[in-house]
N, C-alpha and C positions, 0 to 999 in steps of 0.2 A: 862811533864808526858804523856802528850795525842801524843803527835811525839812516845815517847820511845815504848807506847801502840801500836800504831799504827805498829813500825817496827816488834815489838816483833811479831806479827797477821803475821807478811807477808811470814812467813818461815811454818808456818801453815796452810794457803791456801793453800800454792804451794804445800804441801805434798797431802795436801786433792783434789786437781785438778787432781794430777798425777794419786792418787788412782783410783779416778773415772774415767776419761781418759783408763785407764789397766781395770777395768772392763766391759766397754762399748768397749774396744777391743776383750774383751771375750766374751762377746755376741756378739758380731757381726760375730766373727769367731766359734760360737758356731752353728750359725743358724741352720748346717747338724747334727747337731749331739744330741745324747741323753745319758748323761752320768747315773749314777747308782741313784735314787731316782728322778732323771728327771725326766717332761712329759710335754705332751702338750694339751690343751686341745678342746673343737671342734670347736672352732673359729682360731686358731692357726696352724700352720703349719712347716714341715720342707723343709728348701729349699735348692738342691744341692751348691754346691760352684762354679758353673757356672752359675748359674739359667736355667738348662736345666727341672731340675723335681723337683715336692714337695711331699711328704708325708702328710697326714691330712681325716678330715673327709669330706664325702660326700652323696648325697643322688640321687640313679638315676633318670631318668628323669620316671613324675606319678607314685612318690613314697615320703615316709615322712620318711622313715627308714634311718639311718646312719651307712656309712659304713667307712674302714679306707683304703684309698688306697693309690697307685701312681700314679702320673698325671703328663702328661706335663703340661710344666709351662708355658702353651699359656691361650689365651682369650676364646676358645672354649674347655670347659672342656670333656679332653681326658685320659681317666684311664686304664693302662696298668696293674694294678695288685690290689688285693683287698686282705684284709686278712682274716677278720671275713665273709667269704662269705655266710656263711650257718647261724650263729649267728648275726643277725643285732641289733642293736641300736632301741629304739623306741623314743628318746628323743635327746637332743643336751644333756645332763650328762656326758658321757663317756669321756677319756683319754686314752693316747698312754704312757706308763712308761716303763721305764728301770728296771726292781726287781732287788734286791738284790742278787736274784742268778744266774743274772748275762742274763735270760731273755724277751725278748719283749714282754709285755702283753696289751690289751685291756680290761681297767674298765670300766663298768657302771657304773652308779648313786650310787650304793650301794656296791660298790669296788667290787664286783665280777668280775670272769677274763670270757671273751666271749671267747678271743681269747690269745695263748701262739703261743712262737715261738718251746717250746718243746725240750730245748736241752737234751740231754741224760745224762748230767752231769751239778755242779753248779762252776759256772766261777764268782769269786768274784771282780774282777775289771776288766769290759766290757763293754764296748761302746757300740750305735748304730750310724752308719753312714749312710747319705746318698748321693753316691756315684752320683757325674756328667753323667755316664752311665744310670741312674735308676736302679742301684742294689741296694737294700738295706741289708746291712752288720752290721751281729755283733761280732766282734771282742775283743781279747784277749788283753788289754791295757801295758799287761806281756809280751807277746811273739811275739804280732803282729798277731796273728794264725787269720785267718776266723775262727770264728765257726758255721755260717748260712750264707746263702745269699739269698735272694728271689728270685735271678735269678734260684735256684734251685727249685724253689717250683712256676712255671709259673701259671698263672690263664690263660686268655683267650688271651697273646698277648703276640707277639717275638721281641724282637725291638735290635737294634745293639747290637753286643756282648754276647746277650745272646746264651744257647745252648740247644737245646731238644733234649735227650740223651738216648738209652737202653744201659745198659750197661749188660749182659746174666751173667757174672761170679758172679756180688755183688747184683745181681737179682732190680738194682735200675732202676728207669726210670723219667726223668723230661717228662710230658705231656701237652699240650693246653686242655682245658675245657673249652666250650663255657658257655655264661649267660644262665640260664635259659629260659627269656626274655628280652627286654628290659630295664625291668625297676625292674630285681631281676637279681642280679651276683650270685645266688647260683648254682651249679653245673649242667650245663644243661646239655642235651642227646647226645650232639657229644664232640671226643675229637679226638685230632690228635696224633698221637707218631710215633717212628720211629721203623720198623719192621723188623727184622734180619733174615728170615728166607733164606735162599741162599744169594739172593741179597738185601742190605738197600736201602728202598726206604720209603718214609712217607707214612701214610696212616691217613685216615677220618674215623670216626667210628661212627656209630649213635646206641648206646646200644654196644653189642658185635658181629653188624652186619657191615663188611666194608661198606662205603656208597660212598670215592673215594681215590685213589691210583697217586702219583706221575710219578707210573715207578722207574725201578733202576738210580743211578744217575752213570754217565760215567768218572767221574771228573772233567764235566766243566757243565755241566746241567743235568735235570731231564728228560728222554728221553720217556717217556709220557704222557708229556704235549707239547701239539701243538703249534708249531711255538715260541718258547721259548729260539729258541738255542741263540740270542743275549740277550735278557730279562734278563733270570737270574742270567747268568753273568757278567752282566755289572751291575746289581744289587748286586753283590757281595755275592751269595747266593751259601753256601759250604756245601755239604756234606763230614765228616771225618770217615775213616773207618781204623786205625791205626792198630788196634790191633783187634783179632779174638773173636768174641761175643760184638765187642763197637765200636757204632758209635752214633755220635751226628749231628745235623744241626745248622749250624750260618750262620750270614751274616753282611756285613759292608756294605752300602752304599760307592758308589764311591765319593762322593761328602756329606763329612763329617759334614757340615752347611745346609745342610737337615735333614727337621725332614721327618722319617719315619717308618714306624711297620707292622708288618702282625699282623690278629689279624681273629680267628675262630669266626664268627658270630652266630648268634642264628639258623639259618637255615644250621649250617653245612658247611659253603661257609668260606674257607679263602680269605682275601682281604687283599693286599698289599695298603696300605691308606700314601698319602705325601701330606707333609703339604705347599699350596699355600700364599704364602706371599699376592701375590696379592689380590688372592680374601677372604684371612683372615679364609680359609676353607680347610679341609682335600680333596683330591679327589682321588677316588680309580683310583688305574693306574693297578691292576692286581686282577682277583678273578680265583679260580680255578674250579667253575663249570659256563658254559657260557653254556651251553644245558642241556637237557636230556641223550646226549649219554655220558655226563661226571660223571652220576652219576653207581658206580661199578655195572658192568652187568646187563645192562639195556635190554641188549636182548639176556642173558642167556646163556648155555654152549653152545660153537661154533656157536653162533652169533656173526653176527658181525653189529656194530651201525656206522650211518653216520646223522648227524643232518642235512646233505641237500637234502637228500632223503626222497620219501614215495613213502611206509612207511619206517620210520628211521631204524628197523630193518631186515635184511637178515640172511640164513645161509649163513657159510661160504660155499667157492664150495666142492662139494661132498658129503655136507649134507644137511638134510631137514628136515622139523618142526618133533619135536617129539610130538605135538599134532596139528593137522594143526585146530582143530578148535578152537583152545585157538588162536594160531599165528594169523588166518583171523581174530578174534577178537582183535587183536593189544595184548593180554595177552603174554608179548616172556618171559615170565619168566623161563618158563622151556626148553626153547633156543632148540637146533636140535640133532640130532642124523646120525650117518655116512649111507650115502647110501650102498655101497659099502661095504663089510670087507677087511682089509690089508690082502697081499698074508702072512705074517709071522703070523697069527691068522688064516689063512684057513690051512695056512701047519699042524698047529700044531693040529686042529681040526680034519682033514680027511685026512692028513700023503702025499699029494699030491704037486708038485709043481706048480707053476703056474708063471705069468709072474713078473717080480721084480716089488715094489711099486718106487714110484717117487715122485717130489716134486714141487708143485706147489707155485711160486711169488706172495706173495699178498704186494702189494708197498706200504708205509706209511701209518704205520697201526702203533698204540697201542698195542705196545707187551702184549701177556696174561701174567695176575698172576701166579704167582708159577714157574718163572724161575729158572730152573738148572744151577749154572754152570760147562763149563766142560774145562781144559787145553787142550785145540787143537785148533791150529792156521786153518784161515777161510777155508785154503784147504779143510781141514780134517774135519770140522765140522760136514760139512751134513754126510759126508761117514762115523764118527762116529755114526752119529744118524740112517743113514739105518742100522746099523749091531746091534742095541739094539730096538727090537718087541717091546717094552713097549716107545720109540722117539715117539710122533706123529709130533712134529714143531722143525724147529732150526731157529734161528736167530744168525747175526753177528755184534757186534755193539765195533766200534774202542773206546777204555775207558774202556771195559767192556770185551771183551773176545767172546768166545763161550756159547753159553744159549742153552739149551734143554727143551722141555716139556713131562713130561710123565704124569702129571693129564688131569683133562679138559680143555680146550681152552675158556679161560673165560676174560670176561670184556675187549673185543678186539671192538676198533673204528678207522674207517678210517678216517684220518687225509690230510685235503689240502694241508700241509706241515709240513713238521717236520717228528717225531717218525722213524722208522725204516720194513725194508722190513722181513716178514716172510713167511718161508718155511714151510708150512704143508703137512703133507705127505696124501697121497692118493694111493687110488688104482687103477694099469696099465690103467684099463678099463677107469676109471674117467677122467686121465688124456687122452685118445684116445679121449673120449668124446668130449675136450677141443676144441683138434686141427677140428674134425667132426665139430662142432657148426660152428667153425671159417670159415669154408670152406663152408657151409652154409650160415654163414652171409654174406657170399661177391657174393656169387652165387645171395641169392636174393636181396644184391643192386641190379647187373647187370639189373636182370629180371625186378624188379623197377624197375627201370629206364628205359625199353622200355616201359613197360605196363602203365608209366604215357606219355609217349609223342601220344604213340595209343589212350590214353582216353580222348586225351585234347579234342578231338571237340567232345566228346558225353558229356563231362561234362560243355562246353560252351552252348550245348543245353540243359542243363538239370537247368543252372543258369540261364536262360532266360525266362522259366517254373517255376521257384521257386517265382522270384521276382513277377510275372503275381498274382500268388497264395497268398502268402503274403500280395500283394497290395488289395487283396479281403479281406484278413482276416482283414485286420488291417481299411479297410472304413465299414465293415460291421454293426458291432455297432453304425456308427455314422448315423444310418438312410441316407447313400446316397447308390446308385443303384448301383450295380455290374456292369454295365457296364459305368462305371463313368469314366472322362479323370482329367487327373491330375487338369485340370481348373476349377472343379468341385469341389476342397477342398476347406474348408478354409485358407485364406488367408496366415494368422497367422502360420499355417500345413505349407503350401506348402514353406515358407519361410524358418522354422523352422527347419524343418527335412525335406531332400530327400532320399527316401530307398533306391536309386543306389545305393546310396553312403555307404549302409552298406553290407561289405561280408556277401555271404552267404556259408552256409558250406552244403555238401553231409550227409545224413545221414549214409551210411557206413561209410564212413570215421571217422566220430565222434565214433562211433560202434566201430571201431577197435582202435582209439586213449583211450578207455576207456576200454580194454577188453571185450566188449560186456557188457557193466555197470555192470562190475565182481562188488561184495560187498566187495573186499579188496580195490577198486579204489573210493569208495564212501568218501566222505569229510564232508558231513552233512546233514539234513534235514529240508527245513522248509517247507513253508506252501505255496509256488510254487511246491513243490517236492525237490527229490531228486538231490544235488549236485555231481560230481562225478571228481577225476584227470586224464586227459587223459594227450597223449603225439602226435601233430601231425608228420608225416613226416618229416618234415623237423628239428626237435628236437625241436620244442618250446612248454612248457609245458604249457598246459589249466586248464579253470574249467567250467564242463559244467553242468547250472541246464536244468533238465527236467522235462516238465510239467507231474506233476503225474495226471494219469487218473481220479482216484478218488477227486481230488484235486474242491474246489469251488471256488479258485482263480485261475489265471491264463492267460486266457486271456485277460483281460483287463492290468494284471500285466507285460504282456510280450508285448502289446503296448506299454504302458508306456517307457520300457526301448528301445525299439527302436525307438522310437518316442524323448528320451529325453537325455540317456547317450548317444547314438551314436555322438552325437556332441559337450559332454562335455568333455573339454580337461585339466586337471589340475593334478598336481603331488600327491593331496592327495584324489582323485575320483578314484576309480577302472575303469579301461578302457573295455569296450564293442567289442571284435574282431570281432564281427557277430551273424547271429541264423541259424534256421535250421526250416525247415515249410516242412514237406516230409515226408509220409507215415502216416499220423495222428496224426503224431510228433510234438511237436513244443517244441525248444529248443533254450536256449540263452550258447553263450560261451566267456567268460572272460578272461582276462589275469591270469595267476596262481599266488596264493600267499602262498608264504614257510611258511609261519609263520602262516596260518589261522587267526583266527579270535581272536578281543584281550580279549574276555570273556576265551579262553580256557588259557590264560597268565594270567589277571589278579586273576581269582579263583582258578587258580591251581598252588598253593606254590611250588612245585616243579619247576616254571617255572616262576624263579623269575624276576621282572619288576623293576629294583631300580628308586630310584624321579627321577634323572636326564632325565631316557628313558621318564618315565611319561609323563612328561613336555614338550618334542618331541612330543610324543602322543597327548596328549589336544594341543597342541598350533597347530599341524597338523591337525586334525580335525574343531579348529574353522578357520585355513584357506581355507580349503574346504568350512567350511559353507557359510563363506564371499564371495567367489565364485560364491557358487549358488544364493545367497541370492542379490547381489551388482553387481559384476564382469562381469558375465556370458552376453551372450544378452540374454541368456533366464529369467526370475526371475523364481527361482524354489523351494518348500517347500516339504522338505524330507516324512517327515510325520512319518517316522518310524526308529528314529537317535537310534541304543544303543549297547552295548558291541559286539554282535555279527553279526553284520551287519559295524563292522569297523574292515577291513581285515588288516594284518603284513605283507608288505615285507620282502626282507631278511636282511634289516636292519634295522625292525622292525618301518620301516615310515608307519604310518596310512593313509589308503583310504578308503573313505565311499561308501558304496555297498550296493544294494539292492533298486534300483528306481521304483519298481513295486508299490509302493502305491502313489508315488511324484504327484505335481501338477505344472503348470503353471502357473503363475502369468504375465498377460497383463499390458501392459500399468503403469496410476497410480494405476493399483489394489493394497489395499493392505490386504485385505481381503474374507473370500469364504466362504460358506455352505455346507451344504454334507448333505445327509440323511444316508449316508452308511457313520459311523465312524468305520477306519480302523488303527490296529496299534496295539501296544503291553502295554497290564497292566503295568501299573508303570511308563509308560515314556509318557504316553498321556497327552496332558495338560488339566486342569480342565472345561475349556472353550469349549475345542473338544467332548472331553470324555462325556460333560452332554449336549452341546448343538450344536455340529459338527460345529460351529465356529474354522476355523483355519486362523493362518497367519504363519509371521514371527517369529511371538515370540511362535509358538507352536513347532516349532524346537530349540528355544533358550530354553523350557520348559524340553525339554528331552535332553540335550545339558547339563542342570543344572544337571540333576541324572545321567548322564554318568559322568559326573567331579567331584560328590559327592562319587560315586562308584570306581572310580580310585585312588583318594584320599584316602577312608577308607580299598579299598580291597575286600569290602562286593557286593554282590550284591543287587538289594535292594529289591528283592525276598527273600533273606534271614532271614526277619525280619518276615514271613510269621505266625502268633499264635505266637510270641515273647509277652511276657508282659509287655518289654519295650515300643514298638514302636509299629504303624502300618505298618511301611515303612522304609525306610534308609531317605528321606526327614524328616518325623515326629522324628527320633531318632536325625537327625543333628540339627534340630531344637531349639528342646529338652535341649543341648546341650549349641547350642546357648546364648539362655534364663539361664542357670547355669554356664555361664561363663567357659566353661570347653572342647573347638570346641579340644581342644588336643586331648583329647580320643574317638576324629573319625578317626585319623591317624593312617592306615596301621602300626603295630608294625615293620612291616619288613624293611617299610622303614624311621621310627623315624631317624631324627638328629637333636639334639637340634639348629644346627647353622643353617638351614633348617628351623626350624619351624614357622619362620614369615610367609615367604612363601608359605608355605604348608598351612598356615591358610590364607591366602590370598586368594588363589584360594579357600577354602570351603567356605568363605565369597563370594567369586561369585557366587561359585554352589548356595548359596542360592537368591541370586540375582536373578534367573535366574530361580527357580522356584516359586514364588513368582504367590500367588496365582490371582494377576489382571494383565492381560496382559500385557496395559501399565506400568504399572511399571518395566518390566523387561529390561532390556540393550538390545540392537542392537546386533547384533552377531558382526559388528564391535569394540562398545566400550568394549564387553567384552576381544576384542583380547588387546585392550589400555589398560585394566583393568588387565589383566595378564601380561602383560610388563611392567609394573609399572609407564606408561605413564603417567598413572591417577594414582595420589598419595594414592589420600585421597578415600578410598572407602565408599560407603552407607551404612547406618545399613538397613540389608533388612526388610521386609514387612511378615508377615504372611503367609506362602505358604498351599497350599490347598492338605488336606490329602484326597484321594479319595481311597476309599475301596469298593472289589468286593463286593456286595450283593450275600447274601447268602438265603433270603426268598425264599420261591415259589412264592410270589407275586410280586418278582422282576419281570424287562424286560428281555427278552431273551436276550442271552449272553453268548458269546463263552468264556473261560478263560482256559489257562494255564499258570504253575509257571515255564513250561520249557523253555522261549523266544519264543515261537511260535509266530508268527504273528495272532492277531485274529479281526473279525470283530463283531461289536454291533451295533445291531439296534433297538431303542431306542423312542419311541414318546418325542416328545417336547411340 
């Protein structure tokens, strides 16, 4: 009986094996999909049938809210669409269901719907898929029909396949909408679409005001944006214009096992982001604002912008500021106006003819907005455009035809390569002008060029005179006698620095390289005087500070740098080309730097800095320091290390400038006194500032709030009557101590795969202000400490809050919140 039991059992199993077997197959191939009374809930997830993307819930980065979106299905979570973007979750309760009418809802805790997909009608057996592309689809189980797709309804990000679309006849449009911020996907203030009006071309829009523009697209790229003509194409990025009033943008990736997406940032900036296998991290390979002159009409009607010029904006030729003292003040918003009137506007005003207008080449440039186009091949272009008074430009661009302008001449920049050549039209006289200039410019090369070979031996007598004088200015202070021979110096001098050895410059010359210190050539102000851009002869552009008259610094500050940069030589030091000691003058002149200084980048958002440059930045600066401080034969202590006194090249590598307050460090000095504490609120160290003890570690001190401020974003002026903080050090602190150093990170520059890092170095910034000297790091191990030579870093120490007194019964005391340089003087 127990055998016969036993068989009987065995045909029972097997049934019940298979059973379960068939529905462990149907989950498994259920995983994409959501059928009618479905759902999933916030721990749970849907995952495409490729495991490319999942669907599920999420919460941004410092934030507790949950939201339902689509992610790649990588280790660094990356969300290309959100649903409930305006309605968040406050709790993990909520689910993703299928309704019965067919559907995709968002329930809370208390079955309320946050979010529908809103069909217009009820579809009683429908799916939801999600699709290996990251669409998400919900479909007719009857017909097969789409009835939704997400790709239709894009949040902030375009990834293969999809399409952002106007279509003018059915009044529809798919649009990008950036996050609010980082850490809320609600609807933020820019959004990108595609604009039809003559020619499709995308555009950026911050409210209902453009903020940046494409260009029309040619059929193989978008023809302004710079140096792009391989980029986009070989990125696979199409504009469609099939039918009259509809055009969409797509793109496929050449290399279809690449992850990759464009996605509108919170700043407005689209970024092209591809996903590195190696380094396990997104890295943007394209953004579409890389300057100032990329953002729409930045230098107003018939300006024209060049971001390697200053000032970045010009009129175009023939016209001139329509308020020149807005324009001198760098304000070009309301851009220029025509010199000249066109002969076809004088005829028709005073019935007279006059000589025909003409047309002037301006070469790779950023075509204006509001192109016409018109059916004439390139012959006929322009000669259609003289014969219509209301032409002012034409351009010719092979893809695209003939283009005309009859508005204003707006949101035009000159391009080192790429874009295309245009013709604006002008009046006879203007262009007579042209050739005039031209014939002038070459006349006075010639004449230059006698009148410098006649002045060579007045100006060898006059450098011979300069040094004699100099050499008086610069021993006078040091109590030795005006008629003193070089073996008169100290030792230490005489080794150290030799002044032959530094050019000197003419004071006309400098005079005319600066417009006579025109106020549009001036560059900044500190507390030597005024800075100004000149350009010498020979075309190498300068920066020249002059000592301002009224100024209490100065000469001892322009010792200094003759005495100390003239023989420091390193790639992240601003280099010293000479001075100028003639007519009562004294002046020093520097190498030019395009990018100025990195306080007008770092605080000014429009002139965005991402982590990666950052970290160029800081780690350039503390190799300078390592320099002076190590390297050098001289040992050198800044004294006055901070945002604006660390100038940009033009590719934005940091060198530190401004050695008028530096020091000497002999021998085994490693320490000095002062009675005269000199230097800037905020970044002096606690040690200096109360008892004019400086070393090494008082430039590791300021070194610390320059790496805390680069880091946050903030200045640390900025906390000035905050009731959080007294300071950006007291608020990192702060921080610190709450376990919470995230929300001192730059929002701009948040990435979650980033943020070890990013708090790694605010763990050093705190390092390194730390209020007892010895305790702070060598300006070498901090460069080991940011390389991650050194694993394990320190919990830092207590750093010292110091605040301006404001009593009457303080000590006297110079202060400003603008970065000026100020000196205190102080009883001990």
């Amino acid at each position: 009986m127990g055998f016969r039991h036993k068989a009987n059992m065995r045909p029972m199993l097997q049934v019940f094996m298979l059973v379960t077997c068939c529905l462990c197959l149907e989950l498994t191939c259920a995983i994409d999909t959501l059928r009618v009374s479905q759902s999933i809930r916030d721990s749970e997830v849907l995952v495409s049938n490729g495991q490319n993307f999942k669907l599920g819930f999420f919460s941004p980065v410092n934030s507790n809210q949950r939201y339902v979106g689509i992610m790649y299905n990588i280790p660094v979570p990356t969300v290309i669409w959100v649903a409930n973007r305006d309605k968040p979750l406050n709790d993990s309760t909520g689910k993703v269901e299928m309704s019965e009418d067919g559907n995709l809802v968002i329930l809370d805790g208390q079955e309320e719907v946050l979010w529908s997909s809103n069909l217009s009608w009820s579809v009683a057996n429908c799916s939801a898929h999600l699709l290996d592309t990251g669409n998400l689809v919900l479909q007719d189980n009857l017909s097969g029909m789409i009835l939704w797709e997400s790709f239709q309804h894009a949040s902030d990000s375009l990834i293969q396949r999809m399409k952002i679309m106007t279509d003018l006849r059915t009044n529809e449009k798919n649009i990008l909408t950036s996050w609010r911020s980082p850490s809320d996907p609600a609807l933020g203030s820019f959004t990108a679409s595609i604009e039809l009006l003559e020619l499709p071309q995308l555009v950026v829009w911050n409210g209902s005001d453009p903020y940046w523009r494409s260009g029309p697209h040619n059929g193989q790229i978008f023809i302004g944006i710079s140096h792009m003509d391989a980029y986009l194409y070989q990125n696979g990025v199409d504009m469609v214009n099939d039918n009259p009033g509809t055009a969409y943008l797509t793109f496929t990736y050449f290399n279809a096992s690449v992850l990759t997406y464009f996605v509108l940032n919170v700043s407005g900036i689209i970024q092209q982001k591809l996903w590195s296998d190696g380094k396990r991290d997104w890295e943007v390979t394209w953004w579409s604002i890389e300057s100032e002159c990329d953002v729409y009409s930045k230098c107003g009607p018939y300006g024209s912008c060049n971001a390697k010029a200053v000032p970045m904006c010009t009129c175009l030729p023939g016209f001139e500021p329509k308020n020149v003292d807005e324009w001198n003040a760098a304000n070009w918003i309301s851009g220029c106006t025509r010199k000249t009137s066109l002969q076809c506007e004088t005829n028709n005003s005073i019935g007279k003819m006059g000589k025909q207008d003409g047309f002037l080449r301006l070469k790779t440039v950023k075509l204006p907005d509001h192109a016409k186009w018109f059916p004439a091949l390139e012959a006929h272009c322009g000669s259609q455009c003289l014969n219509n008074c209301s032409c002012i430009a034409y351009a010719y661009y092979s893809g695209i035809g003939c283009m005309q302008w009859t508005d204003s001449l707006i949101d035009v920049q000159k391009f080192s390569g790429g874009g295309g050549d245009l013709y604006i039209r002008l009046a006879h006289v203007e262009l007579d002008n042209k050739k005039d200039q031209t014939t002038i410019i070459a006349t006075t090369i010639v004449l230059g060029f006698i009148m410098i070979t006649i002045c060579t031996y007045f100006l060898l007598n006059w450098y011979r005179g300069s040094k004699q004088k100099c050499w008086r200015l610069l021993t006078r202070s040091r109590g030795t006698d005006p008629g003193y021979s070089k073996e008169s110096l100290p030792k230490d001098y005489v080794n150290g620095v030799k002044l032959e050895e530094v050019p000197f410059f003419k004071f006309e010359m400098l005079s005319k390289a600066t417009g006579n210190f025109d106020s549009a050539f001036k560059l900044g102000q500190g507390g030597f005087g005024p800075v100004y851009k000149g350009k010498l002869p020979s075309g190498q552009e300068i920066a020249v500070k002059r000592l301002a008259g009224s100024s209490n610094q100065g000469l001892q500050e322009f010792k200094n740098e003759v005495e100390l940069i003239s023989k420091l030589q390193h790639r992240n030091l601003v280099r010293l080309l000479g001075c100028c000691v003639e007519s009562e003058e004294i002046m020093l002149v520097y190498e030019y730097m395009p990018n100025r200084s990195l306080d007008a980048y770092l605080f000014d958002k429009q002139k965005l800095l991402d982590w990666k440059t950052r970290v160029v930045i800081i780690e350039g600066i503390c190799r300078g320091l390592v320099y002076l401080h190590r390297d050098s034969r001289l040992r050198i202590i800044h004294r006055d290390l901070k945002a604006s006194n660390i100038l940009l090249d033009e590719e934005l590598n940091p060198k530190i400038s401004d050695f008028g307050l530096a020091r000497i460090f002999g021998g085994k000095q490693d320490q000095a006194n002062t009675t005269r504490v000199v230097g800037t609120f905020g970044y002096m160290a606690p040690e200096y500032a109360l008892e004019g003890r400086f070393s090494e570690k008082s430039d590791v001190y300021s070194f610390g709030v320059l790496l805390l401020e680069i880091v946050s974003g903030r200045r640390n002026t900025s906390f000035y009557n905050d009731e959080q903080a007294q300071s950006l050090v007291a608020y990192a602190w702060k921080l610190w101590n709450e376990e919470s150093m995230i929300n001192l990170m730059d929002p701009l520059i948040f990435d979650p795969q980033m943020e070890p890092k990013i708090l790694r170095y605010a763990n050093v910034g705190l390092l390194c202000v730390q209020e007892v000297a010895q305790d702070r790091p060598s300006i070498s191990t901090i460069l080991s400490m940011l390389s991650s030579e050194i694993v394990d870093l320190p919990h830092p120490e207590q750093p010292a809050f110091i605040v301006h007194q404001r009593s009457s019964e303080a000590s006297p005391s110079k202060f400003s919140a603008n970065d000026i340089t100020v000196t205190i003087v102080e009883g001990r």
